[in-house]
N, CA and C of each residue as an Amber inpcrd file, in Angstrom:
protein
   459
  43.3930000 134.0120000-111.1590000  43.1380000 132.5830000-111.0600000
  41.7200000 132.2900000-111.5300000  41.5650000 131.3180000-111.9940000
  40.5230000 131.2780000-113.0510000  39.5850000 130.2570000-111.9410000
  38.3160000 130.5520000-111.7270000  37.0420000 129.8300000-110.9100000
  36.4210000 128.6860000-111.3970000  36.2480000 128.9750000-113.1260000
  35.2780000 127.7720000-113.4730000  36.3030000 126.6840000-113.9940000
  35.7740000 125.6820000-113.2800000  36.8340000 124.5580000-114.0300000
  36.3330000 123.3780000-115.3480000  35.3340000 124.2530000-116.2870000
  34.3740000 123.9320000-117.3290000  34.0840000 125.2850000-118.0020000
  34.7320000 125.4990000-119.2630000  34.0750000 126.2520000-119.9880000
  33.2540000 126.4810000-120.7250000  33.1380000 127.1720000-122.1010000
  31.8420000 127.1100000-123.1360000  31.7270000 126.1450000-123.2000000
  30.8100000 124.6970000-123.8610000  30.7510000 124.0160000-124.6810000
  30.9270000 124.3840000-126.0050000  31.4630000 123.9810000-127.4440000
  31.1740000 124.1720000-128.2910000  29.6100000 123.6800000-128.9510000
  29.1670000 124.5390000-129.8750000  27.7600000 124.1590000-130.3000000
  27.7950000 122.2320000-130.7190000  26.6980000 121.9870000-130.5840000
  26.6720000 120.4060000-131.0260000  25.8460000 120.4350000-132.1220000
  25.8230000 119.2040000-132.6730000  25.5020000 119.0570000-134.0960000
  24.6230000 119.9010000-134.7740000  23.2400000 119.6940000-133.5070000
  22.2790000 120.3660000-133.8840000  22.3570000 122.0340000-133.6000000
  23.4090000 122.3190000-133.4110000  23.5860000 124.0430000-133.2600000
  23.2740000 124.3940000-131.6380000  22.9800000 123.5820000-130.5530000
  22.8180000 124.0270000-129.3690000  24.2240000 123.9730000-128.7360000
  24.0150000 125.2510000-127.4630000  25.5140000 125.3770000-126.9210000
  25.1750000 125.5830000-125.7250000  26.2490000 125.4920000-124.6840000
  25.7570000 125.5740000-123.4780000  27.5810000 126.3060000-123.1160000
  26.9150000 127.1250000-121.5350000  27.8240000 127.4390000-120.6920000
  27.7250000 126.9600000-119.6480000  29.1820000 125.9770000-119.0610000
  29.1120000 125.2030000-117.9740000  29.9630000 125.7290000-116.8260000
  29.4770000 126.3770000-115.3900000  30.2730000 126.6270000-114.7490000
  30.3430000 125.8140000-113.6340000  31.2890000 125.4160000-112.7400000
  31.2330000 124.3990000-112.1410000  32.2250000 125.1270000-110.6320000
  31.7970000 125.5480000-109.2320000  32.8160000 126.0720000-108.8630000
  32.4460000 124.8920000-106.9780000  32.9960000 125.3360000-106.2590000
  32.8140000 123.8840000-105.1620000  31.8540000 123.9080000-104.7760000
  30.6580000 122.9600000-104.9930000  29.8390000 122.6880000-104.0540000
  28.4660000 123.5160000-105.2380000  28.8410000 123.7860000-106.4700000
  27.5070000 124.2170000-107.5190000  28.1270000 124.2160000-108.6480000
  27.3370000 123.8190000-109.6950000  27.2350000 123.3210000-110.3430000
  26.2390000 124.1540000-111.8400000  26.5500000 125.1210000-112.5190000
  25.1260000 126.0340000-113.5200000  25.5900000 125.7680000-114.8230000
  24.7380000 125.7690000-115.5990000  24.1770000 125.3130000-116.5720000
  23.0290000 126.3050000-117.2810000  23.6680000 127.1580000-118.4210000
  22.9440000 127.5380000-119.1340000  23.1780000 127.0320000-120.6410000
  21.9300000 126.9900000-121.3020000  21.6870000 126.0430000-121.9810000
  20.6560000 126.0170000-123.3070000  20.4710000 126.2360000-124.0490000
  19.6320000 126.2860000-125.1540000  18.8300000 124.8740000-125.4270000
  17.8820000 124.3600000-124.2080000  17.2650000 123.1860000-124.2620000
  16.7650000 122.8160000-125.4670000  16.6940000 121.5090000-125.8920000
  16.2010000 121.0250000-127.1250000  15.8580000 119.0830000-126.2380000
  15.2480000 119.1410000-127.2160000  15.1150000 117.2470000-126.7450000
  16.2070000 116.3390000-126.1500000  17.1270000 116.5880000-127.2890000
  18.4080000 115.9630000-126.9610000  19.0610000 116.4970000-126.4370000
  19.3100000 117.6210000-126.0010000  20.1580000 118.0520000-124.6410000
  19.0400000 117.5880000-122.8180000  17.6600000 117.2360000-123.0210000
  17.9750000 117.1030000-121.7620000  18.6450000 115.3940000-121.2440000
  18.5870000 114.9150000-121.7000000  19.4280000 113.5520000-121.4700000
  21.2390000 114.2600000-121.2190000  21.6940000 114.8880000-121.7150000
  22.9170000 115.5200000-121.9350000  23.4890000 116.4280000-120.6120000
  22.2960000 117.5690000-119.9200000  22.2200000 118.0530000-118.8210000
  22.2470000 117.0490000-117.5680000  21.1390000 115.9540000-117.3530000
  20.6970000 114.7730000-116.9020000  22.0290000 114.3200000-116.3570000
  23.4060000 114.1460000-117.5670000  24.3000000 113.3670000-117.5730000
  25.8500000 114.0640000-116.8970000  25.2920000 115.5170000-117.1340000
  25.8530000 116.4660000-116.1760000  25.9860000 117.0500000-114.8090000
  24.8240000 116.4150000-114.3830000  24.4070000 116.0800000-113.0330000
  24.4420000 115.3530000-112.4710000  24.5950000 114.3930000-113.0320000
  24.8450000 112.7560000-112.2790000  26.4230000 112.8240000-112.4930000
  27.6230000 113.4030000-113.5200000  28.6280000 113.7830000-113.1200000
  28.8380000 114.7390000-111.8060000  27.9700000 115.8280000-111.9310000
  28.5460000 116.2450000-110.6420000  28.3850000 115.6670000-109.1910000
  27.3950000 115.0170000-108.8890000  26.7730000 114.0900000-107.8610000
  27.9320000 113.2560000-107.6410000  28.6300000 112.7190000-108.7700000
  29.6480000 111.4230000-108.5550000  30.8580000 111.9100000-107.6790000
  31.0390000 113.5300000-108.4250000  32.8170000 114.3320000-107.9270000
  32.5210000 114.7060000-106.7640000  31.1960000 114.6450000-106.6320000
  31.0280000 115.4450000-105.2320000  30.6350000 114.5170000-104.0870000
  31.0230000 113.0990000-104.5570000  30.7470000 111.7080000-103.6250000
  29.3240000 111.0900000-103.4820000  28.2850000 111.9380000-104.0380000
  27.1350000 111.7440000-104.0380000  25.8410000 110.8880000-104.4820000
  26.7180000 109.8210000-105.0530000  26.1030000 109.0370000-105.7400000
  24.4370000 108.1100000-105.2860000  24.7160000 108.2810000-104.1660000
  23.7280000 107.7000000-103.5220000  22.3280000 108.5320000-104.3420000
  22.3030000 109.9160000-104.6170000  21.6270000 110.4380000-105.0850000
  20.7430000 110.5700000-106.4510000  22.0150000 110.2700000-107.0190000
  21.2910000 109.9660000-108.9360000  20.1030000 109.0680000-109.2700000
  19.8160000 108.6510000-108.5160000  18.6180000 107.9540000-109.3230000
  17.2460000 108.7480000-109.1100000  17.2370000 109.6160000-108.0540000
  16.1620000 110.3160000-107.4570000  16.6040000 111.9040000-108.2570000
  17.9690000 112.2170000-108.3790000  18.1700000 113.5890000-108.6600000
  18.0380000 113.3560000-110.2590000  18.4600000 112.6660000-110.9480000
  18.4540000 112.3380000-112.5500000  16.5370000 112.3350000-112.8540000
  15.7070000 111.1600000-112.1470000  14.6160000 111.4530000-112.1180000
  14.2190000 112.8730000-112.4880000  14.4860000 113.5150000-110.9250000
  13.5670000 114.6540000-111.0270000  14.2880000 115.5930000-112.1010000
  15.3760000 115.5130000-112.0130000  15.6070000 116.2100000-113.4580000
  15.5250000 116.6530000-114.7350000  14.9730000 115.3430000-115.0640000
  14.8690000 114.7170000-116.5410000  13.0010000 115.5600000-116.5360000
  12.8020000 115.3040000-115.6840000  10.8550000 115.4440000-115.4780000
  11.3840000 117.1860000-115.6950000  11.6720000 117.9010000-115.1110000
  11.7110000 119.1600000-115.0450000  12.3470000 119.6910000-116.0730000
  13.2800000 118.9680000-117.1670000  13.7610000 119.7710000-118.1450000
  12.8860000 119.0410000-119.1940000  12.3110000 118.1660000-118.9960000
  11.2020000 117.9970000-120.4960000  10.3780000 119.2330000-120.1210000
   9.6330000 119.2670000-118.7630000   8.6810000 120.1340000-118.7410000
   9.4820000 121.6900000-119.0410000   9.9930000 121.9060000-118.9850000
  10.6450000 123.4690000-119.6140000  10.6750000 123.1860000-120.7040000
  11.2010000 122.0760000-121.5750000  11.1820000 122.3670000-122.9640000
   9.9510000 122.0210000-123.7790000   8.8940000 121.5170000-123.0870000
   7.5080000 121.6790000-123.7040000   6.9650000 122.7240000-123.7150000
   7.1780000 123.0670000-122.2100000   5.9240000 124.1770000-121.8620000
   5.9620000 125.6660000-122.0580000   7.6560000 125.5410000-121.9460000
   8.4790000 126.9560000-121.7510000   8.5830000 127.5380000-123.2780000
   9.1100000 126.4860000-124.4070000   8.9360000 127.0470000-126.0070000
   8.4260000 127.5110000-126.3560000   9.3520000 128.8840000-127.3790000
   7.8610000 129.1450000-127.8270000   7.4030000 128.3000000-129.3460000
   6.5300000 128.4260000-130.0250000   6.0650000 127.8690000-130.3490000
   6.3460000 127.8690000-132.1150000   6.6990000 127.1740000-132.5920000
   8.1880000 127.0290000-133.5660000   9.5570000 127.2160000-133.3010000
   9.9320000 127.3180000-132.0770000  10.9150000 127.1910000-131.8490000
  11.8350000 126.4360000-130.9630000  13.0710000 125.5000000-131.6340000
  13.7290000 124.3120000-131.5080000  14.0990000 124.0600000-130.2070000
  14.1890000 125.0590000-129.5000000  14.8540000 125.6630000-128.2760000
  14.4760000 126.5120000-127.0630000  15.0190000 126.3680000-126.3090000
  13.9830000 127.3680000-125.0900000  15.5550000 127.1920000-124.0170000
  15.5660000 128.7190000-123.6990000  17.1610000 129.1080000-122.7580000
  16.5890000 128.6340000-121.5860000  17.4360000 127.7940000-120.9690000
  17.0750000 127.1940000-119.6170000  18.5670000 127.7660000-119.1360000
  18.1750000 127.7730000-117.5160000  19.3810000 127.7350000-116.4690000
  18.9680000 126.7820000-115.3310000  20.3820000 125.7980000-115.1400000
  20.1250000 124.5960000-114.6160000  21.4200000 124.8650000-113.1720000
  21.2170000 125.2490000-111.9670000  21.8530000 125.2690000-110.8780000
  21.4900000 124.0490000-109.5510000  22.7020000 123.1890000-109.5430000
  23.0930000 122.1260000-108.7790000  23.5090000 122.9760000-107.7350000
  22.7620000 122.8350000-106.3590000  24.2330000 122.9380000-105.3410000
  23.8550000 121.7630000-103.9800000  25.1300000 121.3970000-103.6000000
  25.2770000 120.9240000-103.1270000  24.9770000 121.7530000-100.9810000
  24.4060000 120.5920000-100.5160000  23.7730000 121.5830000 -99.8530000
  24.4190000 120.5610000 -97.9590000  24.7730000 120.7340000 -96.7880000
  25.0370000 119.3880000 -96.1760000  24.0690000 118.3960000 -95.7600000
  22.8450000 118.6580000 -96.2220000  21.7090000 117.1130000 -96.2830000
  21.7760000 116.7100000 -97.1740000  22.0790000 117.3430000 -98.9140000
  21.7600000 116.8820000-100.3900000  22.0410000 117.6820000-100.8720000
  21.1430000 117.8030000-101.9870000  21.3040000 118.7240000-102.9980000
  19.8730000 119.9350000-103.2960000  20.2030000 121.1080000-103.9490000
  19.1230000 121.9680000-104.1610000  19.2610000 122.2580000-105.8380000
  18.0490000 121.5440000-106.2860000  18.2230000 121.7880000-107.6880000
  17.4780000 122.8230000-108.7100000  18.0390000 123.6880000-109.2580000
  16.3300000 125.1720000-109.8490000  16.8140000 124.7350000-111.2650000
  15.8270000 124.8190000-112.1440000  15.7620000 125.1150000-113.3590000
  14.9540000 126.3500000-113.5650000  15.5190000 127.3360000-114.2570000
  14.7970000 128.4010000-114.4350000  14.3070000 128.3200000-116.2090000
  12.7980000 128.7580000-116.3160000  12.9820000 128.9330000-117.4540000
  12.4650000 130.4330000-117.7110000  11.7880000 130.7460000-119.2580000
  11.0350000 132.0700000-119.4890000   9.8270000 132.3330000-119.6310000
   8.7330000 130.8130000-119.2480000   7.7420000 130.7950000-118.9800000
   7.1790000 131.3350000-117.5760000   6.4180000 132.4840000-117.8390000
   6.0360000 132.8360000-116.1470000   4.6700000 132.1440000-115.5980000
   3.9530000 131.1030000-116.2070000   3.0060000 130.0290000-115.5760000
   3.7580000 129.2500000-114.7410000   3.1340000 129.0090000-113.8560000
   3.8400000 127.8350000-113.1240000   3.2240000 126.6780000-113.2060000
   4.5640000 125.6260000-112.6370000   3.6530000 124.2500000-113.3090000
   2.6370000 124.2340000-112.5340000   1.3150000 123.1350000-112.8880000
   0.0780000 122.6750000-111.6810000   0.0980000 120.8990000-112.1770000
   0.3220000 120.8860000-110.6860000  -0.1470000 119.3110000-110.1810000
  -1.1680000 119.2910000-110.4400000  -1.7480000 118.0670000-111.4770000
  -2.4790000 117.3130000-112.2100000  -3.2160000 115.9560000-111.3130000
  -4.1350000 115.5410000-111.4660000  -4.9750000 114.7400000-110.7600000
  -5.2450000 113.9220000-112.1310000  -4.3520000 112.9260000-112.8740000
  -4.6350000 112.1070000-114.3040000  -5.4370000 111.3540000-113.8850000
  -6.8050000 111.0690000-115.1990000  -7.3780000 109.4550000-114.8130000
  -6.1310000 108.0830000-115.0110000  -7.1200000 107.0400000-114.8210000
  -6.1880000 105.6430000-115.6040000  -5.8250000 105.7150000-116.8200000
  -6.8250000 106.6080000-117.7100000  -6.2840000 106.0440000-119.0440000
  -5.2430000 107.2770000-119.7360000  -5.2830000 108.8680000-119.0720000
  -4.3050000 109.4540000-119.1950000  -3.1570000 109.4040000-119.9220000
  -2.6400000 109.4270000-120.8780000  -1.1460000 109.3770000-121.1070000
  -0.1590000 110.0940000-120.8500000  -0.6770000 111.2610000-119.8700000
   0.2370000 111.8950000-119.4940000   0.1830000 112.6680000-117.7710000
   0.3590000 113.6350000-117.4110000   0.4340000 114.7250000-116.1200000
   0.4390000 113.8400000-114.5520000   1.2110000 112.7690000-114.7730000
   2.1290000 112.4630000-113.7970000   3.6000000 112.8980000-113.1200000
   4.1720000 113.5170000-114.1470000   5.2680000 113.9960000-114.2150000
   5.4440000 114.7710000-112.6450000   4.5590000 115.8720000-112.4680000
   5.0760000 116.3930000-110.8800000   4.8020000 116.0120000-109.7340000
   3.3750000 114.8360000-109.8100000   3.1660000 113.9590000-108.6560000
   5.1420000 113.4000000-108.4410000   5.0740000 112.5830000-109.5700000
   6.5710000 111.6590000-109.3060000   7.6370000 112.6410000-108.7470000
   7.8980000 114.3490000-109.0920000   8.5990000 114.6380000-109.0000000
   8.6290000 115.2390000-106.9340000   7.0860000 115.1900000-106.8280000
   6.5830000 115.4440000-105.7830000   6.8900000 114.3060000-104.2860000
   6.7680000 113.0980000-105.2020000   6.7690000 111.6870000-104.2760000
   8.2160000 111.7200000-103.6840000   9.2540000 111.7420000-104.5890000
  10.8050000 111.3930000-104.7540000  11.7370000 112.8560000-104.4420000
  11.1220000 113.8050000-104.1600000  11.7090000 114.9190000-103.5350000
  11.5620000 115.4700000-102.2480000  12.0760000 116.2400000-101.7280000
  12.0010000 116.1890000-100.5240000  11.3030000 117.6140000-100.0420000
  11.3030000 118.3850000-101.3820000  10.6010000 119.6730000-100.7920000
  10.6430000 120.1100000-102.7330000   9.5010000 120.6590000-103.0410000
   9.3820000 121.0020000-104.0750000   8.6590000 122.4170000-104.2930000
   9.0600000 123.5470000-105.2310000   8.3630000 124.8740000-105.4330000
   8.5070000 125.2120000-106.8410000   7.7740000 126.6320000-106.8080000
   8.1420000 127.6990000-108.0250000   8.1820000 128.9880000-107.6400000
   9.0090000 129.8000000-108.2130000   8.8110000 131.1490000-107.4960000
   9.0160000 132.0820000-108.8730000   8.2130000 133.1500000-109.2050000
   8.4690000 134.2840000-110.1830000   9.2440000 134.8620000-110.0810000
  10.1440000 134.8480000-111.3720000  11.2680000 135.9200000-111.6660000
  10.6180000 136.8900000-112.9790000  11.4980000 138.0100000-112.1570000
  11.6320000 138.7630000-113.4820000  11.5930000 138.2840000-115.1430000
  12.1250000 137.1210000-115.0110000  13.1340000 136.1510000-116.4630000
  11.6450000 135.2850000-116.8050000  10.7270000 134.5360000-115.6150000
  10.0460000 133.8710000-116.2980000   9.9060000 133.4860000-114.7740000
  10.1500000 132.4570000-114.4690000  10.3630000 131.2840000-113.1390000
  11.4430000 130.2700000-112.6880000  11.5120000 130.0190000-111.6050000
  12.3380000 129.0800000-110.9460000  11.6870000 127.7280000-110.4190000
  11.7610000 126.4450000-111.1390000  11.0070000 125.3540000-110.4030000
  12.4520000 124.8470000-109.6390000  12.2940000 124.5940000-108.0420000
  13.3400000 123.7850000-107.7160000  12.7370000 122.9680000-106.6070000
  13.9480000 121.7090000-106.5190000  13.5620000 120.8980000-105.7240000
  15.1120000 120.8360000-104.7510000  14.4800000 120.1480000-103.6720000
  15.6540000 119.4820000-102.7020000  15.4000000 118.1090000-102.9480000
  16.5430000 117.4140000-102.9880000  16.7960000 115.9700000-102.5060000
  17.4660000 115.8960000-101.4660000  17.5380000 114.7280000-100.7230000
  18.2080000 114.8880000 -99.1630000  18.3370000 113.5300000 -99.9220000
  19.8360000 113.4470000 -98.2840000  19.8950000 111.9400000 -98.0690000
  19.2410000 111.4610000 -97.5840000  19.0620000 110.0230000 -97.8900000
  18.3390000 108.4810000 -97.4010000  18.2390000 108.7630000 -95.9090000
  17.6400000 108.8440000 -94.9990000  17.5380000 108.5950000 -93.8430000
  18.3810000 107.1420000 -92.9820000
């Protein structure tokens, strides 16, 4: 009897492919990040949030999402290259959800203190404000950034 109820993706235009496994209550995602796949992952998560009744969640879990797979595909690339292997694990947890993106960068991110005129390193304050518990931990592979979201009180 077969577990995943999502198989390969086929490659998309731009040649990225992903493997989607989906079994009760998690949700993984490996993935050959590029720009346009993280909106695509993003949209894979807010599917699973929906099957899994969870909707209340997406606007806070899509957030922190979106923040954490740009930052893998900036930081984590290497450098000419289109792509960077991410693994993206949803699970569903009974307060919320527990979300890791792993990438193959072994720096971990650092919370940034931006001035006003900054154009950028807000990204993990926000992801910091709107989560409910946030880390990184070293792997062998590189690192694990994950967060919890809980329900609304």
């Amino acid at each position: 009897m077969k577990t995943d109820l999502m198989e390969a993706q086929p490659p998309t235009a731009g040649g990225t492919s992903a493997m989607t496994r989906m079994r009760y209550g998690t949700c993984e995602v490996d993935v050959a990040l590029t720009a346009k796949t993280v909106r695509r992952v993003r949209n894979l998560i807010s599917s699973c949030l929906s099957l899994w009744g969870l909707t209340e969640l997406d606007m806070r879990v899509g957030l922190v999402s979106s923040e954490l797979l740009t930052n893998a595909f900036l930081h984590a690339r290497k450098d000419g290259e289109a792509s960077v292997p991410v693994k993206v694990v949803l699970t569903r947890t009974p307060d919320g959800v527990f979300l890791s993106i792993s990438d193959p960068n072994p720096r971990h991110p650092v919370l940034l203190d931006p001035r006003e005129t900054d154009e950028g390193g807000r990204g993990l304050a926000l992801v910091k404000a709107i989560s409910n518990g946030f880390g990184c931990s070293s792997t062998a592979y590189g690192k694990d950034v994950w967060v919890t979201v809980l329900h609304p009180s």
